[in-house]
C-alpha positions as CSV (number, residue, x, y, z in Angstrom):
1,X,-7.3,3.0,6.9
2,X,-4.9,2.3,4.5
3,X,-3.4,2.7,0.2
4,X,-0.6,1.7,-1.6
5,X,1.4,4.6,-0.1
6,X,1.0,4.5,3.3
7,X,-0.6,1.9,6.5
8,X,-1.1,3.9,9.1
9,X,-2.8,2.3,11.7
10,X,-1.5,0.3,14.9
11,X,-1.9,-3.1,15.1
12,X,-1.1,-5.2,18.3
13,X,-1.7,-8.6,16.7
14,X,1.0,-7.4,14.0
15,X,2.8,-4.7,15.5
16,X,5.2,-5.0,11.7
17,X,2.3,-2.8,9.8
18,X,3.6,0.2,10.8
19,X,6.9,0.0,8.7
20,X,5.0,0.9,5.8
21,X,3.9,4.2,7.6
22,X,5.1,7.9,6.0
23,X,7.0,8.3,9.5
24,X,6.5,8.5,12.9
25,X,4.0,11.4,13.5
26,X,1.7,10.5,10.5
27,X,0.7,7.1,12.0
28,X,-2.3,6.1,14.3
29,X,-2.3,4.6,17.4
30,X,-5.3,2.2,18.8
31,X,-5.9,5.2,21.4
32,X,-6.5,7.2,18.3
33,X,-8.7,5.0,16.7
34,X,-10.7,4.2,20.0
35,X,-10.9,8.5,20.0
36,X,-12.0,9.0,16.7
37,X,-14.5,6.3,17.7
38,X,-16.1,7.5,20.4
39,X,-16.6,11.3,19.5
40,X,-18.1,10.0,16.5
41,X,-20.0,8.2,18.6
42,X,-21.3,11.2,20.7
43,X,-22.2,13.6,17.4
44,X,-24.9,9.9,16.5
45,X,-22.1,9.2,13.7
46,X,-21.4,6.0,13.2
47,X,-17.7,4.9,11.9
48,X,-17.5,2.5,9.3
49,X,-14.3,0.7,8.4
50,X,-12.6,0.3,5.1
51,X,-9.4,-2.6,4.8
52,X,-8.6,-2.0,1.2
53,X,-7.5,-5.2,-0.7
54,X,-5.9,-6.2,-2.7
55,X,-4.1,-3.7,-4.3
56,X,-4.5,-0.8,-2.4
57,X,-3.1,-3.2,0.5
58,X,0.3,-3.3,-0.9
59,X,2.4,-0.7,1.9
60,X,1.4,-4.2,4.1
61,X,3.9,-5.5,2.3
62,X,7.1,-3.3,3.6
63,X,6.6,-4.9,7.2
64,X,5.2,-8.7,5.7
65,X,6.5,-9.0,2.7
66,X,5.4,-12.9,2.6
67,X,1.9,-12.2,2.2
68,X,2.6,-10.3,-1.5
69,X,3.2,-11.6,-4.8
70,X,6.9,-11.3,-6.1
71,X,8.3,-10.1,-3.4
72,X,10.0,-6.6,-4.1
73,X,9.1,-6.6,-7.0
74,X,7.1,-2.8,-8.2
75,X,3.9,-2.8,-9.6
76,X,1.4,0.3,-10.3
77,X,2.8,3.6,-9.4
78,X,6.1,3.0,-7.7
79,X,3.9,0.4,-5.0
80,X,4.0,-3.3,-4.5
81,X,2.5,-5.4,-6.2
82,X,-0.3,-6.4,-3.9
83,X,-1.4,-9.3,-2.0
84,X,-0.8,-13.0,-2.7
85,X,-4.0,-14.4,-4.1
86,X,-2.4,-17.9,-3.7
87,X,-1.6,-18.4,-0.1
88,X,-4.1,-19.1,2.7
89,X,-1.2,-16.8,4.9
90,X,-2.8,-14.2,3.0
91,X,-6.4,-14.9,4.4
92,X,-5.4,-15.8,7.9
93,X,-3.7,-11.9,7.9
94,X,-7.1,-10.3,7.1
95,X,-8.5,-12.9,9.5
96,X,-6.6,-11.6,12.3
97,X,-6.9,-8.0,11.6
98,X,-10.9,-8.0,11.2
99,X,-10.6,-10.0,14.8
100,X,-8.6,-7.6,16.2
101,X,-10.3,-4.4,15.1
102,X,-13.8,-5.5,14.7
103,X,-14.2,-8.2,17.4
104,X,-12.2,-8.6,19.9
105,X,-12.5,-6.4,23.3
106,X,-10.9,-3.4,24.0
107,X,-10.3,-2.1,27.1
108,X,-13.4,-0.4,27.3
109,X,-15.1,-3.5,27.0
110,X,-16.2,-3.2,23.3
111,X,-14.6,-3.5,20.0
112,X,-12.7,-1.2,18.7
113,X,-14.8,-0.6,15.4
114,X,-18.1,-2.3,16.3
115,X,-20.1,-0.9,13.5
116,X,-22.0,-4.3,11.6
117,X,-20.1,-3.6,8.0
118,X,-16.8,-4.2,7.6
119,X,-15.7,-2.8,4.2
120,X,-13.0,-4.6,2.0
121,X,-12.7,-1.9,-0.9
122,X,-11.9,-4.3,-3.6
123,X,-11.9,-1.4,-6.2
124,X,-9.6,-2.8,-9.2
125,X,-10.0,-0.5,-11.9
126,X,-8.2,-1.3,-15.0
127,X,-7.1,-4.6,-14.1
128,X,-7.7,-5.8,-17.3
129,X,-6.5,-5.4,-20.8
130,X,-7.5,-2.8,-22.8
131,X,-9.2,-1.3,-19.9
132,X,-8.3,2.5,-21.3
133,X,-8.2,1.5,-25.2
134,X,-10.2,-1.3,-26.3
135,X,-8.9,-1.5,-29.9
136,X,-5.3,-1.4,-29.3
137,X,-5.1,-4.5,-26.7
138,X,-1.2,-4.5,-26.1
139,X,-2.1,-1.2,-23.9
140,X,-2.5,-1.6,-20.0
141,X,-3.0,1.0,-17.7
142,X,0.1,2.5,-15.9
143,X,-1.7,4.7,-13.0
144,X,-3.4,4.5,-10.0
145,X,-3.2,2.1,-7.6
146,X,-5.3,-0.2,-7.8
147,X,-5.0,-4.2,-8.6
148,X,-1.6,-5.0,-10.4
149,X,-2.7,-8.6,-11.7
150,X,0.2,-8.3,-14.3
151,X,2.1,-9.5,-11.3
152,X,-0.1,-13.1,-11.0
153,X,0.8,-14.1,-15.1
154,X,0.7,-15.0,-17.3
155,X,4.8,-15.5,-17.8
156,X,6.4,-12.5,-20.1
157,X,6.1,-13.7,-23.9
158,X,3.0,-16.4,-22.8
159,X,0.9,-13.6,-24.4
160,X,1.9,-10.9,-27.2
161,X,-0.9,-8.8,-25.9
162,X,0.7,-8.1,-22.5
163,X,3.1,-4.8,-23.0
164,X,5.6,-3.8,-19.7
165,X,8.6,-4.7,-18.0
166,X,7.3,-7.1,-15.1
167,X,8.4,-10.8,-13.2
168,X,5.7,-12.5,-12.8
169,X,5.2,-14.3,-9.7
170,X,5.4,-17.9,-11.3
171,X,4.4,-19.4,-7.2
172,X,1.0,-17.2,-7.9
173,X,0.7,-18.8,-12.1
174,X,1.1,-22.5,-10.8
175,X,-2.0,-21.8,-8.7
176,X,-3.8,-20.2,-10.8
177,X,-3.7,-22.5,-13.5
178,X,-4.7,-25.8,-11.1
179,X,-7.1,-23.5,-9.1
180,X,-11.0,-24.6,-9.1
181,X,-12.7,-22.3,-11.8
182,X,-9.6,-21.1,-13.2
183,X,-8.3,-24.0,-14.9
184,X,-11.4,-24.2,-17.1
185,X,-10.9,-21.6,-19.3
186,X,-7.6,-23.5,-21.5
187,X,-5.1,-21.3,-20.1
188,X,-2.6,-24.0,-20.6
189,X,-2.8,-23.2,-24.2
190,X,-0.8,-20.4,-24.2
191,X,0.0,-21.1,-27.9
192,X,-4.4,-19.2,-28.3
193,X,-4.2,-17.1,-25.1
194,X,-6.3,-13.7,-26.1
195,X,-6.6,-11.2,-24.2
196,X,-10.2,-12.0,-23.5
197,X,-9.0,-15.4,-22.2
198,X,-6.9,-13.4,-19.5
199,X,-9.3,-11.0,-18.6
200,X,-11.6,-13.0,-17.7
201,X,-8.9,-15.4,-15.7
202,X,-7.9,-12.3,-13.7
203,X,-11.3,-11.5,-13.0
204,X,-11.9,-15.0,-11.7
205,X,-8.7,-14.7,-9.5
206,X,-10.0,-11.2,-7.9
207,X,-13.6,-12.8,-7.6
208,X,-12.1,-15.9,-5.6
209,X,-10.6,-13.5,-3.2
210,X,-13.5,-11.4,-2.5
211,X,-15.3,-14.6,-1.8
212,X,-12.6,-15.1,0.8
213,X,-13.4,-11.9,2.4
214,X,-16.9,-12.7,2.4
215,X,-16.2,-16.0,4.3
216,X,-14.1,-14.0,6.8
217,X,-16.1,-11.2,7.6
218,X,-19.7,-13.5,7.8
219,X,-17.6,-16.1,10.1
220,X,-17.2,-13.2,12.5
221,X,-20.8,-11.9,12.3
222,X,-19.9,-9.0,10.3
223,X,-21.4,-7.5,6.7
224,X,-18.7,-7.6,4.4
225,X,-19.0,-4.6,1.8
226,X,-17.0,-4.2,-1.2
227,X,-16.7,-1.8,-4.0
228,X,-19.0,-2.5,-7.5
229,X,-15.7,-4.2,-9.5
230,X,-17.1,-7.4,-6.9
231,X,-20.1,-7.5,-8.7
232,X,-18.5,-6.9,-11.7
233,X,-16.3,-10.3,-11.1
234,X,-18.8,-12.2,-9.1
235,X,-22.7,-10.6,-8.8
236,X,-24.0,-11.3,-12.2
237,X,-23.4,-14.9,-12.1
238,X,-24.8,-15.2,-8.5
239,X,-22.2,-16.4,-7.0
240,X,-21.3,-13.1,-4.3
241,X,-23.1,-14.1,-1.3
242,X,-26.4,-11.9,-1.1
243,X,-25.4,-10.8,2.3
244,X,-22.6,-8.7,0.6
245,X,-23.5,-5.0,0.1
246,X,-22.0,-3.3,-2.9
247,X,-20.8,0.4,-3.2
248,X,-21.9,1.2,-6.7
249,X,-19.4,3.5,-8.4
250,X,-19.6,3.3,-12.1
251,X,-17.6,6.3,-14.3
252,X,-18.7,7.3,-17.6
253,X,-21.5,5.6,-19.5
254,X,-18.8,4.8,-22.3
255,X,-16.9,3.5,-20.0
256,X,-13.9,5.5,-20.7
257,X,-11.2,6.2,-18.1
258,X,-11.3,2.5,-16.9
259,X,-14.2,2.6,-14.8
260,X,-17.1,0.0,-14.0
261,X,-20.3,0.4,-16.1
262,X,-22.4,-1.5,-13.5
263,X,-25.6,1.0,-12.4
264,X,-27.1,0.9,-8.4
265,X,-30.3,-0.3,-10.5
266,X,-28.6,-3.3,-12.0
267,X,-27.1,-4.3,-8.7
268,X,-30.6,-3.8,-6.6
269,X,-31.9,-5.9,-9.3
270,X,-29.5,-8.3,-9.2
271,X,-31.0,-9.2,-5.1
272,X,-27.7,-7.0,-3.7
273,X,-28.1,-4.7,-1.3
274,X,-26.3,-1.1,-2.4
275,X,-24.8,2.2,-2.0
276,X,-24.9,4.6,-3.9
277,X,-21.7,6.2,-5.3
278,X,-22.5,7.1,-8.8
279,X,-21.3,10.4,-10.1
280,X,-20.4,10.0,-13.5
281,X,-22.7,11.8,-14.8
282,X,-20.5,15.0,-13.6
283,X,-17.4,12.8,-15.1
284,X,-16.1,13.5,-18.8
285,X,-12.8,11.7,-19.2
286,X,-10.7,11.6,-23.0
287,X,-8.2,9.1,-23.8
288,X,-4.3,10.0,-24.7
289,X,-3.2,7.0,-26.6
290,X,0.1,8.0,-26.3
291,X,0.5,8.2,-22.6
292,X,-1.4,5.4,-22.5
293,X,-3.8,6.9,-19.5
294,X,-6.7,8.4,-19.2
295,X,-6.7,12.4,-19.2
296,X,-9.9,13.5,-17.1
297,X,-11.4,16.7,-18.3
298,X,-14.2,16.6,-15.0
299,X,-13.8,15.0,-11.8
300,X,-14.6,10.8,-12.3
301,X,-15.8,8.4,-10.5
302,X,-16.4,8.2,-6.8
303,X,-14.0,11.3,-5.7
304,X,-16.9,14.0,-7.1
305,X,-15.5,16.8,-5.0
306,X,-13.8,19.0,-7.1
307,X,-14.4,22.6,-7.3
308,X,-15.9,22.4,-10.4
309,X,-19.1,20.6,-9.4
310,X,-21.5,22.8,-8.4
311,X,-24.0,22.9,-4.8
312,X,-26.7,23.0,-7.5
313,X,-25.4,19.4,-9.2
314,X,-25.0,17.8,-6.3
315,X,-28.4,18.8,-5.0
316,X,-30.4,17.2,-8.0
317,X,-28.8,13.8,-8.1
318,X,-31.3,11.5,-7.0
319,X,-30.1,7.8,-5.6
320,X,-33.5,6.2,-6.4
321,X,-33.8,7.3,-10.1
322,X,-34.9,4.8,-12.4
323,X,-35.3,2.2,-9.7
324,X,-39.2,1.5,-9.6
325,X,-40.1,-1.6,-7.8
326,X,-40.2,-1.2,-3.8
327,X,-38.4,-3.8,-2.8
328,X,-35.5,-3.0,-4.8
329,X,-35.5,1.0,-3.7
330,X,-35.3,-1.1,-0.2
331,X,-32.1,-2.3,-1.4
332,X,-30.5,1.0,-1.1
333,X,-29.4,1.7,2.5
334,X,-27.7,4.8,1.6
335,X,-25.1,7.2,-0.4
336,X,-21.5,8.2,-0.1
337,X,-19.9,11.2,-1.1
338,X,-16.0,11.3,-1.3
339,X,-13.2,13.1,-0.9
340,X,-9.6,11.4,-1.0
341,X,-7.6,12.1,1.5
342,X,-3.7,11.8,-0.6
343,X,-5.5,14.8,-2.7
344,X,-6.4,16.9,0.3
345,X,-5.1,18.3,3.8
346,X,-6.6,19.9,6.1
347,X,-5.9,23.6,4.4
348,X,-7.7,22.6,1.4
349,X,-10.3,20.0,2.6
350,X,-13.0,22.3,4.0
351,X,-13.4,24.4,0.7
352,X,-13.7,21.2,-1.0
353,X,-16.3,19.6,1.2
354,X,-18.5,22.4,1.5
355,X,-21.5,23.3,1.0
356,X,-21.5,20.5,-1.5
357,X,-21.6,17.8,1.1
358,X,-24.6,19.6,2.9
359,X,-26.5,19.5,-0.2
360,X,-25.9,15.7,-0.7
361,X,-26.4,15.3,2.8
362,X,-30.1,16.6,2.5
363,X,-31.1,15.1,-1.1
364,X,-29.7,11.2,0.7
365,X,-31.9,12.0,3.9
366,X,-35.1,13.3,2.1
367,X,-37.4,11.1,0.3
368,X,-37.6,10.4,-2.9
369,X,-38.7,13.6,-5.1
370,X,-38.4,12.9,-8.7
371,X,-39.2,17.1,-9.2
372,X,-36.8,18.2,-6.7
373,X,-34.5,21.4,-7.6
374,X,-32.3,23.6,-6.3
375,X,-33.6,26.5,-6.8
376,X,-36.4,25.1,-4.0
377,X,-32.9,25.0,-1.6
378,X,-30.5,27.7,-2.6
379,X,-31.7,29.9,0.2
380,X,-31.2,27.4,3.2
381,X,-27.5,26.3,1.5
382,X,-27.1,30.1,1.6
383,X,-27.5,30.4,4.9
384,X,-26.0,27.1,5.5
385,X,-22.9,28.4,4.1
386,X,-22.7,31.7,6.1
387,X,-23.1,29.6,9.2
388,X,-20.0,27.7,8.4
389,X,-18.0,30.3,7.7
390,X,-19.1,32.0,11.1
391,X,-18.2,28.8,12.7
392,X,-14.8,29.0,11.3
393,X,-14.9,26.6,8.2
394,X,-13.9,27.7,5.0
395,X,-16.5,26.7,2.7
396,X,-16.2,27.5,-0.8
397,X,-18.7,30.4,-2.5
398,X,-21.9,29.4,-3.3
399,X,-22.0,30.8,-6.9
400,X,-18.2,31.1,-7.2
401,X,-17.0,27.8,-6.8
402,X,-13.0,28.5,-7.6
403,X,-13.7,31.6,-6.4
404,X,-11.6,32.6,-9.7
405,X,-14.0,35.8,-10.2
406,X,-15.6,38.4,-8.9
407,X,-18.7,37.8,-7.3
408,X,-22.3,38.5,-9.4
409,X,-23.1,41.2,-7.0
410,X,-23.6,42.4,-3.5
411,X,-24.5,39.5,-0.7
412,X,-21.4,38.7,0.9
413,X,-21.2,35.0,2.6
414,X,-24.3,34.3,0.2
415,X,-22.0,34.3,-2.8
């Protein structure tokens, strides 16, 4: 519903959210939303929605700027520096948003999003140091959107290992140094504070505020769902609340390119219920020390979409693979395939999509097959993509997938 760049959605409870909109027409109104609903509603979809915080939450901050940390001041790529970690202002906002759009009555006598899950993203790649080179620990990412903890502290020049012009938001360092679990890991001595020592503060901070979330969106008798970097912070010591589903989206097994190396089977196994995400096995990602970023040579992460992954790829990837025991499998309500909607409109998004999505779409609702193949399918996806193109959507070529060649022979919409 929202990123760093743009919030787009009404809110009656706090009608000041829609300053941080692109501009008037590229904004949604709770008639929309209501729309969007209900003919989902009528097609047996079911509309789930995402609130994505911390980071991705900063363009809340053009209309309340209390709730963020520093106040003006600019973290990852150009945006705020997200939400206040410090405040319970900051909790009471979510509060009253997940009670507006998830609880309270609408007009129609229902609310507005009353799907069970309510999803908090929480995705906070490369919040810590080091997160794109290990060995040179003065490096911290400078892309993306996601978590900006430089903003929380420590103070410039308490640690050598933190690189970047930045004010830290000193409000945000009191608390986090007097704060429950925080203040037993020495931070006071900032005379021995290593970059290990910070990363795992940060991810203390970020794991007290998903457990916020999780208080918020149980207290309203919803299923709070957050993205694998909670798990990361919080599922491995037990202390996530085991009615929190996780959206597993590791990158690549190195863990290059800043991404989680947490696997659905180490989740399941963990007692979490998941979804599955995971398409880094499609993801091959380099590092340019220089730039200080990652330089992806194949589509990462959860966004696997790109034209370069074929039908065929997408077909074979199996959600239940290497997951043995039933009750865990059990643990798996589903998969997700993504496409990101700031890399997309709608002239590119159906050629994208499809017929990749359709062959996700019959792998997640088929049982498990350990021997499945394409090959068993490419005649139905054939057809599948013909029909689309005779209902007007531009789905890529089967076999062609830039369409940057000539075709391998006769067969028109089959190719």
């Amino acid at each position: 519903m929202q990123d760093a760049q743009s919030v787009a959605f009404e809110s009656q409870r706090y009608p000041k959210i829609w300053e941080g909109r692109f501009s008037e027409n590229e904004r949604y109104s709770t008639e929309d939303m209501a729309w969007v609903v209900e003919a989902a509603r009528l097609r047996g979809i079911r509309v789930e929605l995402e609130i994505d915080l911390p980071g991705h939450a900063s363009s809340f901050c053009t209309g309340y700027p209390e709730l963020c940390a520093n106040v003006g001041q600019r973290g990852l790529n150009g945006g705020h520096c997200g939400l206040d970690v410090s405040k319970n202002s900051t909790f009471e906002f979510v509060d009253g948003l997940v009670q507006e759009l998830g609880v309270a009555s609408q007009a129609a006598g229902r609310p507005l999003f009353p799907e069970d899950f309510f999803h908090f993203g929480g995705n906070a790649r490369c919040w810590r140091l080091g997160c794109i080179a290990p060995r040179v620990p003065a490096m911290i990412v400078r892309t993306g959107d996601e978590v900006d903890t430089r903003c929380w502290g420590p103070p410039n020049g308490a640690s050598p290992n933190i690189s970047g012009t930045y004010e830290v938001d000193m409000q945000i360092w009191s608390w986090l140094q007097s704060h429950g679990n925080l203040s037993t890991i020495g931070v006071r001595d900032l005379g021995d504070y290593g970059v290990g020592k910070y990363n795992h503060y940060l991810s203390e901070a970020l794991g007290y505020f998903y457990q916020r979330l999780d208080e918020i969106a149980i207290s309203h008798g919803k299923t709070p769902v957050h993205w694998v970097e909670a798990f990361d912070a919080l599922g491995k010591s037990g202390r996530l609340d085991k009615r929190a589903v996780i959206q597993v989206c590791p990158g690549p097994p190195d863990g290059m390119c800043g991404y989680s190396k947490t696997t659905i089977q180490e989740v399941v196994a963990a007692g979490y219920k998941a979804i599955y995400n995971d398409w880094s096995r499609f993801c091959k990602c380099s590092r340019s020390l220089s730039r200080l970023r990652p330089k992806p040579e194949r589509s990462c992460g959860a966004d696997l979409l790109h034209l370069d992954v074929s039908w065929a790829e997408v077909y074979e990837t199996e959600p239940l693979a290497g997951i043995t025991e039933p009750a865990e499998r059990a643990r798996v309500l589903g998969a997700e395939v993504c496409k990101w909607g700031e890399e997309t409109d709608a002239s590119t998004f159906d050629r994208y999509v499809w017929p990749r999505l359709a062959a996700a779409a019959e792998t997640f609702w088929s049982p498990y097959d350990a021997n499945r193949t394409a090959a068993s399918a490419e005649d139905r996806m054939e057809w599948f993509r013909c029909r689309l193109l005779r209902m007007g959507i531009g789905a890529s070529p089967m076999h062609n997938a830039v369409a940057g060649s000539a075709p391998k022979g006769p067969g028109s919409c089959t190719q």
